[in-house]
N, C-alpha and C positions, 0 to 999 in steps of 0.2 A: 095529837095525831101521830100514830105511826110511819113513819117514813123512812124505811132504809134500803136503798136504790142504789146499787151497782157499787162504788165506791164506798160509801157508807156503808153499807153490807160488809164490807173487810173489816169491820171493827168489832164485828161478833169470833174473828178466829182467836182472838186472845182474850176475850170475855164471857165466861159459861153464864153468869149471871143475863147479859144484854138476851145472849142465846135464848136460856131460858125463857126469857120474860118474852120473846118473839114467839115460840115455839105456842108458848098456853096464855097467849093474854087475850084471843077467841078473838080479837083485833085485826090481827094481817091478814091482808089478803092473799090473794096465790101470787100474785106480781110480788110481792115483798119477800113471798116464802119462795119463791123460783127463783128470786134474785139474792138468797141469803143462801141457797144450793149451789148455786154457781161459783160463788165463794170458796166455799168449801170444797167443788169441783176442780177448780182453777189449783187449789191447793192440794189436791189429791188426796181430800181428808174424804174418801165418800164414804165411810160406813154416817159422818154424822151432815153430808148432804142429805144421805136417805131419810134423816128423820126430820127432814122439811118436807121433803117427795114424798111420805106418807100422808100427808096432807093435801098434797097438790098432787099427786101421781102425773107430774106431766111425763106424758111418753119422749120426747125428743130428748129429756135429762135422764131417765131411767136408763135409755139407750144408751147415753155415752158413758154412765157408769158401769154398764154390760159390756163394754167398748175396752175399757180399762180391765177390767177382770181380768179378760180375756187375756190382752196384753201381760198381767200378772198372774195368771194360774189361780186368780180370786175364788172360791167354788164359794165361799161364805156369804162376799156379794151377790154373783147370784144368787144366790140362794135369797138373800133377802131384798132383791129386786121380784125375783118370780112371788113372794109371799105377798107383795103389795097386788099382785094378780093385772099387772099391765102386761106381762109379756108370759107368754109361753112357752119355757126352753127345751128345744128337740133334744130328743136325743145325741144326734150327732154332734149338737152345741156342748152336751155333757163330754162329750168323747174328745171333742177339740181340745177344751180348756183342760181334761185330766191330764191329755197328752202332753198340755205346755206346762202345767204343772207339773207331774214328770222329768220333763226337761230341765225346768229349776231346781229339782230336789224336793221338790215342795210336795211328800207322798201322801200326807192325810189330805190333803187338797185334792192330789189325783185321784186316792181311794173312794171318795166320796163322789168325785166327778163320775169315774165309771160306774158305780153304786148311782148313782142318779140317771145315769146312761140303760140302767139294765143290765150292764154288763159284769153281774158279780164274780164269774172267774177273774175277768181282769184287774176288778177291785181283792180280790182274793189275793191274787199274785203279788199285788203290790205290798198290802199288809204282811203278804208270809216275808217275803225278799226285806222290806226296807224296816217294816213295824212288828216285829214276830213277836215283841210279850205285849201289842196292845190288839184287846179285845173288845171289836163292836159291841153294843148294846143288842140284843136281838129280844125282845118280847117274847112271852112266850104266844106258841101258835101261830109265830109267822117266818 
């Protein structure tokens, strides 16, 4: 049986194989996969908490790694917290976190914050000023 609970869970941060074998062995349940997030939360590894929480979308963990972005100018995180479709980011939440990213330096983070916000003069701005020879992808026809 599978069992790994709270401290035992800390043995998957230096084991991709243990990781693995939790992640697709169709075995764990949400208690073992919420407790092997926590983990990784705790360690501030959350791009690879999320790939527990796509399994478990629990809301209360999705939140505090939306919690951290924020705190870091994350736009990536979000981004891949909002694709698991548990939370819906305002606008405004676009605009907070460009602005702290921003703050850090951290301009593709910001550009895409505001581009996620709506606001493409301000994602504009930032691309000319801080990233002037790198070029969005744009499709054609949109």
């Amino acid at each position: 049986q599978m069992r790994m609970i709270g401290a035992e869970a800390s043995g998957l941060l230096d084991n991709p194989a243990a990781k693995r074998d939790l992640l697709h062995s169709g075995k764990a349940t949400d208690e073992q996969l919420n407790a092997a997030a926590d983990t990784f939360i705790d360690h501030e590894r959350y791009g690879e908490a999320l790939e527990f929480l796509e399994h478990t979308h629990d809301a209360d963990r999705l939140s505090r790694i939306l919690t951290a972005a924020m705190e870091q100018g994350d736009t990536f995180l979000v981004l891949r917290v909002e694709k698991l479709g548990a939370e819906t980011i305002s606008a405004d939440f676009w605009r907070e976190i460009a602005a702290k990213a921003e703050s850090f330096g951290k301009y593709f983070d910001a550009f895409r914050g505001y581009e996620q916000a709506g606001d493409e003069e301000k994602a504009e701005a930032i691309r000319a000023e801080h990233m002037p020879d790198w070029e969005p992808f744009r499709p054609e026809g949109k």
